[in-house]
C-alpha positions as CSV (number, residue, x, y, z in Angstrom):
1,X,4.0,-14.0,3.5
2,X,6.5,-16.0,1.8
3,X,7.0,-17.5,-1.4
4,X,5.9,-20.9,-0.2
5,X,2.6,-19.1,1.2
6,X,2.2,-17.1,-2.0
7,X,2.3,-19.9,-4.6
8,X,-0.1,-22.6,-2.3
9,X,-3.0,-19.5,-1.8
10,X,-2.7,-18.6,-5.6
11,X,-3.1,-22.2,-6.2
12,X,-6.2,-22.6,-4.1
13,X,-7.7,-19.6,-4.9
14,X,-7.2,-20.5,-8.6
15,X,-8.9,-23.9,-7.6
16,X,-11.6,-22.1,-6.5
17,X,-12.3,-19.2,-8.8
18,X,-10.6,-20.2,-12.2
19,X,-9.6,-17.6,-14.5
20,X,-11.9,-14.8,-12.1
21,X,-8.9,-15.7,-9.8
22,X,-7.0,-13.1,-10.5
23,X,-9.4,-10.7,-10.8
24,X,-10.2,-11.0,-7.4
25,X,-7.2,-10.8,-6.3
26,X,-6.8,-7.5,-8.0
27,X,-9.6,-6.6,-6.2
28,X,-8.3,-7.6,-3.0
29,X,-5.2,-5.3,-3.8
30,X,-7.3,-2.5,-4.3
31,X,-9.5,-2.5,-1.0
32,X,-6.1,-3.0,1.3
33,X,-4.6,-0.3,-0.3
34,X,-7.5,2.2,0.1
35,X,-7.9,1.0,3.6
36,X,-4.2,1.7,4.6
37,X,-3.5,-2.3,4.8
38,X,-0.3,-2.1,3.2
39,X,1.7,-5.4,4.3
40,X,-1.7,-6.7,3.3
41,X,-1.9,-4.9,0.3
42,X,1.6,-6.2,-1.2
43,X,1.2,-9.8,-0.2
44,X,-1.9,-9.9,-2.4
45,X,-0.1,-8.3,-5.1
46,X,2.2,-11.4,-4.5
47,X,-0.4,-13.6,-5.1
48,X,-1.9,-11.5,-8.0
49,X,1.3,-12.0,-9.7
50,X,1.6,-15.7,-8.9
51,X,-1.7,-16.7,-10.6
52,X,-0.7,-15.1,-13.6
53,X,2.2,-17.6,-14.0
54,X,-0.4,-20.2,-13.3
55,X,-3.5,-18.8,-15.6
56,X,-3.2,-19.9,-19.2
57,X,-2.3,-17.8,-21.8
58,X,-5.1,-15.3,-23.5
59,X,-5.7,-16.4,-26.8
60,X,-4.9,-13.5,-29.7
């Protein structure tokens, strides 16, 4: 997946699910990798790391 790909499914998915966005992607990660689905595995780490650039900062 490229960056292009990357950044427009973190932004729909963000569109979608909000700040649970990247919580599911996380969780997407996490079933890949235990199923073997590596190439699958790493782009959704791709896109776990793009929505934290688009999620807002926690408050402290």
């Amino acid at each position: 997946m490229n960056a292009m790909e990357v950044q427009t499914h973190a932004q729909k998915l963000y569109a979608a699910l909000g700040s649970k966005a990247v919580a599911e992607a996380h969780t997407k990660v996490v079933e890949f990798e235990k199923s073997g689905a590596v190439g699958e595995a790493q782009d959704w780490k791709q896109i776990e790391a793009a929505l934290r650039t688009l999620s807002p900062p926690r408050a402290s």
